[in-house]
C-alpha positions as CSV (number, residue, x, y, z in Angstrom):
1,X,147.5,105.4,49.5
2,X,146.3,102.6,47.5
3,X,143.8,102.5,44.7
4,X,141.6,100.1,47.1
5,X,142.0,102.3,50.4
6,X,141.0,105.2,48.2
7,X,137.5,103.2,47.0
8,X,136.6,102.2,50.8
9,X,137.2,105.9,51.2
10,X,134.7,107.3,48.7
11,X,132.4,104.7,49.8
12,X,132.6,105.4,53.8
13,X,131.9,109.5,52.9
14,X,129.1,108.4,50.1
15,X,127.3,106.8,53.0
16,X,127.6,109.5,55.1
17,X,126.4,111.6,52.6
18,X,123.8,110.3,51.6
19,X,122.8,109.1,55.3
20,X,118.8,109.4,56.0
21,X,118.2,112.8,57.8
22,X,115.6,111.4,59.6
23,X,117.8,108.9,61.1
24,X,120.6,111.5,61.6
25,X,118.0,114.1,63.6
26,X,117.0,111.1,65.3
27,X,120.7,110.5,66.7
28,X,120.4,113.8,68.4
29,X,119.1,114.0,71.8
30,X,116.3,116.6,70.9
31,X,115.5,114.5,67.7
32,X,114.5,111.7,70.3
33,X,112.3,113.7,72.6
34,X,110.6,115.1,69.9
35,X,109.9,111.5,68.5
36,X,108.4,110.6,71.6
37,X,106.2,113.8,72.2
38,X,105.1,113.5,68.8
39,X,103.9,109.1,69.8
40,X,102.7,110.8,72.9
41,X,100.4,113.3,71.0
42,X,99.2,110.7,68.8
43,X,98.3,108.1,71.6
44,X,96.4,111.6,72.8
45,X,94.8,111.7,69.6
46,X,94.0,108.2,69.5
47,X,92.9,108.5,73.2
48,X,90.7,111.3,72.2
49,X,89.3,109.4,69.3
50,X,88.1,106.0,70.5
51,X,86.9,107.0,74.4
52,X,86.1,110.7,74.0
53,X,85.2,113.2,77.1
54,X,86.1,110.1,79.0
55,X,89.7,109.9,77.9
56,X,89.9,114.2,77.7
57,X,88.5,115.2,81.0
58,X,90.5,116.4,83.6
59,X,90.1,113.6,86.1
60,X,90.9,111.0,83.6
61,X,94.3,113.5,83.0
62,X,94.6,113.2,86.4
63,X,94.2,109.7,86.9
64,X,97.3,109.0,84.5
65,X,99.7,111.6,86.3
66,X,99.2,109.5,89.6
67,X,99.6,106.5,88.2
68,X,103.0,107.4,86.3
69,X,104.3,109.1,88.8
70,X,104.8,105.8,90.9
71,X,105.8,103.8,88.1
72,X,108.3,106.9,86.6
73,X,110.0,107.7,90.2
74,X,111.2,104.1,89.8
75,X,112.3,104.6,86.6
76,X,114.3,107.6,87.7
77,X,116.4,105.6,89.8
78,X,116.7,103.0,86.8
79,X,117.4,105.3,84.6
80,X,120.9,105.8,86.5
81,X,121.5,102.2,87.4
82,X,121.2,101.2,83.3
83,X,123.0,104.7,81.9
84,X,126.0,103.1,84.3
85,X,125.9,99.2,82.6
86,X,123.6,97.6,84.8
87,X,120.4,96.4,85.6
88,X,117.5,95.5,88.6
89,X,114.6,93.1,88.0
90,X,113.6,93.4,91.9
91,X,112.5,96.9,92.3
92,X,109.0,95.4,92.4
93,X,109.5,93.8,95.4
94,X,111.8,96.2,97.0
95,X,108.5,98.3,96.5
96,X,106.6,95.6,98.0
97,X,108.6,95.1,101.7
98,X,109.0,98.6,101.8
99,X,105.4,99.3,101.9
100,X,105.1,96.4,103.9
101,X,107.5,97.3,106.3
102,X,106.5,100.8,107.3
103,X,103.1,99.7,107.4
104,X,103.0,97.1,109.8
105,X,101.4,97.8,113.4
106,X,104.8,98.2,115.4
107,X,106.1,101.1,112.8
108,X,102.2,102.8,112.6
109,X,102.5,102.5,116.4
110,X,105.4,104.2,116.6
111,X,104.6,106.9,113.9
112,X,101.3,107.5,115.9
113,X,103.4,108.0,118.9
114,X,106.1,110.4,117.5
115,X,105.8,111.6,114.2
116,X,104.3,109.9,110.6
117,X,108.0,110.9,109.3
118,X,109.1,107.1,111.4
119,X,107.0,105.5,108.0
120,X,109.1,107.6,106.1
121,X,112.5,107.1,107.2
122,X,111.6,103.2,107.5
123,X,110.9,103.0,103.8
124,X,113.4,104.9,102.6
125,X,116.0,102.6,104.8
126,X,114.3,99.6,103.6
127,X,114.4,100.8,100.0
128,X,118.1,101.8,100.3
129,X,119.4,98.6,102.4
130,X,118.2,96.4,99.6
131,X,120.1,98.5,97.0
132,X,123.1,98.2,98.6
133,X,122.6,94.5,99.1
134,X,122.4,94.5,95.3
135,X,125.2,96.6,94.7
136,X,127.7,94.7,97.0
137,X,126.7,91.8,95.5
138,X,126.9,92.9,91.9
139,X,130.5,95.2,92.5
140,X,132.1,93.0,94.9
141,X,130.9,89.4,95.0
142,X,130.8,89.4,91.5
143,X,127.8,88.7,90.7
144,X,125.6,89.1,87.7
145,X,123.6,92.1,87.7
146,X,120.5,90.1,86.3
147,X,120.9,87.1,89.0
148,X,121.8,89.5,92.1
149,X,118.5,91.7,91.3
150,X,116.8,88.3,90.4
151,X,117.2,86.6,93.6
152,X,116.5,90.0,95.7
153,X,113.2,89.6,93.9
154,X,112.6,86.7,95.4
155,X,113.7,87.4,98.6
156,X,112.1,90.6,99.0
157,X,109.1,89.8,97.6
158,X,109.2,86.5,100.2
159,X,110.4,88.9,103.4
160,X,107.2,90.9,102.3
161,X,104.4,88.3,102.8
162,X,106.4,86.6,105.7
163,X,105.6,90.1,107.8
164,X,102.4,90.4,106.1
165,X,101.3,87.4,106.1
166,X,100.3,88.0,102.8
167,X,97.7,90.4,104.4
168,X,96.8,93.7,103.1
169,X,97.9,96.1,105.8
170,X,95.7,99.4,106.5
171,X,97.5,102.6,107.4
172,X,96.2,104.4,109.8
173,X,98.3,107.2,110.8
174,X,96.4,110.3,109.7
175,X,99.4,113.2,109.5
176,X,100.8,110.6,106.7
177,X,97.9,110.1,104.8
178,X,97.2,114.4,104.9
179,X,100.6,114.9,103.6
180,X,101.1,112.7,100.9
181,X,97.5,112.5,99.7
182,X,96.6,116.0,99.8
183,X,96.6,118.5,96.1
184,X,98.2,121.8,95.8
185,X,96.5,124.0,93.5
186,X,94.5,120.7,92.1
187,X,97.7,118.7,91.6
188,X,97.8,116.1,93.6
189,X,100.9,115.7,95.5
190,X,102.5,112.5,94.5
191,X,102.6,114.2,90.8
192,X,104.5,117.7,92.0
193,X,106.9,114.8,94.1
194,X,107.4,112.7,90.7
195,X,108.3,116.0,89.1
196,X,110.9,117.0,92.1
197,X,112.7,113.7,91.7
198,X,113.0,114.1,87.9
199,X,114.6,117.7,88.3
200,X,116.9,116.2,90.9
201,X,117.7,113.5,88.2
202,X,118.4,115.1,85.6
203,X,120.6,118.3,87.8
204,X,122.2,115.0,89.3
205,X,122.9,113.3,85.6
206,X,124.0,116.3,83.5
207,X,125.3,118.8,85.7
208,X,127.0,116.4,88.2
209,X,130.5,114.6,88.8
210,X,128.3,111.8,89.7
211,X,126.7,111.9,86.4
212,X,129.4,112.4,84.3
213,X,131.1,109.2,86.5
214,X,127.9,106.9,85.7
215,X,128.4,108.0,81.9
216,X,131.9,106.8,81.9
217,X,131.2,104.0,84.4
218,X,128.5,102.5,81.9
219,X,130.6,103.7,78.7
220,X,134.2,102.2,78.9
221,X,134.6,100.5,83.1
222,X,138.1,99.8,82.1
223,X,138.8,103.1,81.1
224,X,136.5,104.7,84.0
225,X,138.9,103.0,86.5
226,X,142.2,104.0,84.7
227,X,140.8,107.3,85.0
228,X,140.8,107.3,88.6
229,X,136.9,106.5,88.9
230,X,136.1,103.6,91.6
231,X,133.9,101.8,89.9
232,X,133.1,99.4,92.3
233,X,131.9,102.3,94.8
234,X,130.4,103.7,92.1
235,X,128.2,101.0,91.2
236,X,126.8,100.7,94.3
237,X,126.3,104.0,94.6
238,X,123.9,103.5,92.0
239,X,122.3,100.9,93.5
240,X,121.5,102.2,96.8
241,X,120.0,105.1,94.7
242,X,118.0,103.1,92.7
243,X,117.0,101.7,96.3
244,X,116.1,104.9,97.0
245,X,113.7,105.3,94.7
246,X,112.1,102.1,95.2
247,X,111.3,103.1,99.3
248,X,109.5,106.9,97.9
249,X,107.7,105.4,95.3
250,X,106.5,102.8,97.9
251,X,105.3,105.9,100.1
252,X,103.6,107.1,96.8
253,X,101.5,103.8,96.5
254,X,101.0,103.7,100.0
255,X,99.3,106.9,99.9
256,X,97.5,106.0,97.1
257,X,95.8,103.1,97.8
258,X,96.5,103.6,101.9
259,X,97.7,100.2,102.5
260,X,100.7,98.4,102.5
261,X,101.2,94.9,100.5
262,X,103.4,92.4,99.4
263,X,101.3,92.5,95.9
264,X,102.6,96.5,95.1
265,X,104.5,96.9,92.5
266,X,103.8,94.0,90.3
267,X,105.9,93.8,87.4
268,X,107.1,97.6,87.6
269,X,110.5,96.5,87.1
270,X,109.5,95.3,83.3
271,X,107.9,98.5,83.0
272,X,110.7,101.0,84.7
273,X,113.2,98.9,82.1
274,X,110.7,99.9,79.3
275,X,110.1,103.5,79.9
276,X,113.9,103.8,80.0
277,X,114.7,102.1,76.9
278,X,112.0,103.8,75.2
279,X,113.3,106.9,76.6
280,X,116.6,106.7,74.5
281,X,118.9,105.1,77.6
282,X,121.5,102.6,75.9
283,X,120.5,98.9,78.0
284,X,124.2,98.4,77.1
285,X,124.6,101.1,79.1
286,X,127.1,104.8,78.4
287,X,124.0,107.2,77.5
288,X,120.7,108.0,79.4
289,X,118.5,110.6,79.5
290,X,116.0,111.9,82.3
291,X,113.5,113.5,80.0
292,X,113.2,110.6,78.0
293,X,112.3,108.6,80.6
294,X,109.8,110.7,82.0
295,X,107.9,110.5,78.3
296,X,108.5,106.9,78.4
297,X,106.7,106.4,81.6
298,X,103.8,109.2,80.6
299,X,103.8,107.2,76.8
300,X,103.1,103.5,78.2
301,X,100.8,104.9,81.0
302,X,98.7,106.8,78.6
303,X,98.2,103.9,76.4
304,X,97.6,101.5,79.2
305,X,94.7,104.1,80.1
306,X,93.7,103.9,76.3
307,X,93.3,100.3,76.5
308,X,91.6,100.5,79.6
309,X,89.2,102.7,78.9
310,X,88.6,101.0,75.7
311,X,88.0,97.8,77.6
312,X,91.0,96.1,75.9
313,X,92.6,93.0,77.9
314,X,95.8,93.4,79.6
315,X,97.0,90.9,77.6
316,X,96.7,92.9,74.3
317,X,98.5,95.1,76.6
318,X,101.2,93.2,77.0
319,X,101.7,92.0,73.6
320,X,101.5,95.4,72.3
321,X,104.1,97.1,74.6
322,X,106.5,94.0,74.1
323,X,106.3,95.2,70.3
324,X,107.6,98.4,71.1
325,X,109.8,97.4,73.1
326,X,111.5,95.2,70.9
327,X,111.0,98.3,68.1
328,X,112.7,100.6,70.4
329,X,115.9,98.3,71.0
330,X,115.8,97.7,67.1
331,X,116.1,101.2,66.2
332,X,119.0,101.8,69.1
333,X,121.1,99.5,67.4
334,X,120.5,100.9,63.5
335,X,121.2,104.3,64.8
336,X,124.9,102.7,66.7
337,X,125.5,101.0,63.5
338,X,125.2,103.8,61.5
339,X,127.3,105.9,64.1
340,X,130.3,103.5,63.6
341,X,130.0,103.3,60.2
């Protein structure tokens, strides 16, 4: 070994060494959630602090469950479609004709003359057709993940006031507005749903061939195929997943608001993308983590009720989650520096 070697030796273990705990607890998966549940306690604080009873009562708590749970059931399925290298700018408007389509007066027609679970099906089917539009475009046409999922944006968000007619469309099917809007033990139902589909995620992420194929799939697609993995298949899997996802949160908003529109979901695909990065999720794709999505989606949400309530502008809004956005991404790559070093 030569003298110089030796030196870049002593240096590369002096680093590690003397390495900044906080970064190295940080790198851990429980480091992470803990950061966040610690920003989430002191946007609680804060919360507490500035809008009082208003921000602590129980309807107010209540308020913020419903609205993340639309928002974070979106950001389950994006969760997936990022941890395996990609991305989708059109779950927005997937939300949009999906509530558009299984509200319209043929489908409530139908649903009034057999069962409410026709609305059901006809979301999910819309959700999960335009998911696997993206992923046969993305996998086998070759196209980029960021102009497939920009031009289904369009599209859907188009094919959604064509039907509409850029109307708002009221639902009136009454065993469909019983089931979804009703509360179990004061919880309303859309919450106890949003908490069912991040179980599933996370069983389907960590405990899962399916998850451990994403992983790989997102980490190393070269190696994923040589390893027998279809990763074409595979990435449309996640696709039509992410799809999914779109078609039962549009079933949340519908139930909600009780209307279909091609206005839902207005920029919930910037938001999904930032409760998953701020959730630890690697945008470059190889990690991802269900739990840190789901205090992602509760972090944002809470501080957009914060702001509200504080009768801040939704552009201080803006400018403010952009900032930690950008801080989030910032501190992904010092911590996968500091891992290579």
């Amino acid at each position: 070994m030569t003298e110089s070697t030796a030196r870049v030796e002593r240096a590369a273990l002096e680093t590690t060494r003397t390495d900044n705990p906080v970064l190295a607890v940080l790198r851990t998966s429980v480091g992470r959630n803990l950061g966040l549940v610690v920003a989430l306690l002191l946007l609680c604080v804060v919360g507490a602090a500035t809008a009082g009873d208003r921000f602590a009562s129980m309807d107010n708590v209540l308020t913020i469950l419903r609205l993340a749970a639309t928002i974070g059931v979106v950001s389950i399925g994006m969760t997936f479609v990022i941890t395996g290298g990609g991305i989708d700018l059109s779950v927005g408007a997937i939300l949009a004709l999906a509530s558009v389509w299984c509200t319209t007066v043929a489908t409530q027609d139908l649903a009034n003359d057999l069962h409410w679970m026709v609305m059901v099906g006809a979301a999910l089917a819309v959700g999960a057709g335009c998911g696997l539009v993206n992923g046969l475009l993305i996998a086998y046409g070759g196209v980029v993940p960021f102009i497939a999922t920009l031009a289904m944006l369009a599209s859907a968000r188009g094919l959604a006031e064509i039907i509409s007619d850029r109307k708002t469309q009221i639902v009136d099917v009454p065993g469909f507005q019983d089931f979804f809007a009703r509360e179990i033990l004061g919880v309303p139902f859309i919450v106890i749903l949003f908490v069912l589909v991040a179980a599933a995620g996370w069983v389907l992420l960590n405990r899962t061939t399916f998850g451990r194929r994403t992983l790989a799939v997102g980490g190393n697609p070269e190696a994923a195929r040589l390893a027998g993995i279809n990763v074409k298949r595979h990435t449309v899997y996640l696709y039509v997943l992410l799809g999914l996802c779109c078609g039962v949160a549009a079933l949340m908003i519908i139930s909600r608001t009780t209307t279909g529109s091609s206005t839902h979901g207005g920029l919930y695909e910037l938001d999904a993308i930032a409760a998953v990065v701020i959730g630890g999720t690697l945008l470059s794709g190889g990690r991802g983590t269900i739990v840190g999505t789901v205090l992602g989606v509760l972090i944002f949400t809470t501080l957009t009720n914060v702001f509200t309530l504080n009768n801040r502008s939704i552009s201080e809004q803006s400018l403010l989650k952009g900032a930690i956005i950008v801080a989030a991404v910032l501190l992904q790559q010092r911590l996968a520096s500091r891992n290579t070093t």
